[in-house]
N, C-alpha and C positions, 0 to 999 in steps of 0.2 A: 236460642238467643244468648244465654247465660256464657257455654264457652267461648263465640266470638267474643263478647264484652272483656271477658277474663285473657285472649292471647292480644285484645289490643292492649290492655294492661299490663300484658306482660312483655308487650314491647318498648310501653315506657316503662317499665323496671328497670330493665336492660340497660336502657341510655341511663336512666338515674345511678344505677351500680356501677357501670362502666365511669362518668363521672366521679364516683368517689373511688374511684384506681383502687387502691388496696388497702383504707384504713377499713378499720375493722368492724362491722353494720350487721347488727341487728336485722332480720328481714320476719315477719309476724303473718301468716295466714289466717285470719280471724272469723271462723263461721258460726253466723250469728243463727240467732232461730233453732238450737240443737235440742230443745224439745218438741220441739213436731217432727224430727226426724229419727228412726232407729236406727240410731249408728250403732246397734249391736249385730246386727245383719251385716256381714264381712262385703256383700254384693254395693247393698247400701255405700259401706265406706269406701269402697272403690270408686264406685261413681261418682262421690261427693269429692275424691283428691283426683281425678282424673283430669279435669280441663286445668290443672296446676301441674299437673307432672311437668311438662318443659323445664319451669319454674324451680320447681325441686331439684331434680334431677342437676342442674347445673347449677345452683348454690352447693349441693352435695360434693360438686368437684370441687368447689372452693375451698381456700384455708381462710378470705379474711371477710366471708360473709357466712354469719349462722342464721339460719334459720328453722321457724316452729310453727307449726299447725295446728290451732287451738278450738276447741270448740264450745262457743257461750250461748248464756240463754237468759234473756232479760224477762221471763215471762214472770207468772207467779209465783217461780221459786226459780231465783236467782242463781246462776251457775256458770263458775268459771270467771266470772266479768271482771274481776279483779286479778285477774291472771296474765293478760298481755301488757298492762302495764307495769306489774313487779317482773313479767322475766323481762322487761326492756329497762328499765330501773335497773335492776341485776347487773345483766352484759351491761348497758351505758357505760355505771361504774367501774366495772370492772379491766371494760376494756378504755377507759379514759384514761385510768392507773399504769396499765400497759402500753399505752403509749407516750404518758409524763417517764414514765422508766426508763423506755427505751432510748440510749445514746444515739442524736444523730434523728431521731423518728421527728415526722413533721407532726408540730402540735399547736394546730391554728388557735387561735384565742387564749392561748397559755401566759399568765402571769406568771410571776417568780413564784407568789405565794398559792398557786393552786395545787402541787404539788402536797403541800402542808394541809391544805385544806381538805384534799381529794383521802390523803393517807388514813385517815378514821373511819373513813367507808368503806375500807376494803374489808371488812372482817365481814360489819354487818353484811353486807352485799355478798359474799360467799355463804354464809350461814343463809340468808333469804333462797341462793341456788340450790340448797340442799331439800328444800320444801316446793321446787318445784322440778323434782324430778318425774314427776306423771307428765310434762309438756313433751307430746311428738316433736321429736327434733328431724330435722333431715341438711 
């Protein structure tokens, strides 16, 4: 039941990605429950990224959609849970900055002063990417 659920989801992806043409989108694979599972067993983590391969696989051709496969675990010892939202926090900023920069780039909801406002975030937001280099990216 699990992969059908996941390829009709991944056909609204599709339409959702395809509607933001080419600014630049965050995409987060977020598997909850990672302590009841041994994702140290290689067979294990195949089968768990398997009904997302489509998914992956053709964000991977992309240049303006990144995407990352995380794995949390809300049980008695906490892990990860704060991780998909700093790498989305991260890229947000980072790629908002890149598109106020860009000459000509469309930037819906831009004021004059966002710019000014967005510019102090670049650093910390770089510095935050550097502490989540352990996120599968694809």
């Amino acid at each position: 039941a699990a992969p059908r659920q996941v390829a009709a989801l991944t056909g609204l992806l599709h339409r959702a990605l395809d509607a933001r043409r080419e600014r630049l989108t965050p995409l987060a694979i977020v598997v909850t429950k990672a302590d009841l599972v041994d994702f140290h067993t290689p067979a294990v983590r195949a089968r768990l990224r398997e009904p997302f391969a489509p998914i992956m696989d053709a964000v991977s051709r992309t240049l303006h959609v990144q995407g990352a496969f995380m794995l949390v675990s809300c049980g008695p010892l906490a892990i990860g849970v704060r991780v998909p939202a700093l790498w989305m926090l991260h890229l947000g900023i980072l790629n908002r900055a890149l598109e106020l920069a860009t000459p000509g780039a469309a930037t819906p909801g831009a004021d004059r002063g966002e710019t000014a406002r967005i510019r102090p975030l670049v650093e910390p937001a770089e510095r935050l990417g550097d502490l989540l280099t352990h996120v599968q990216r694809f």
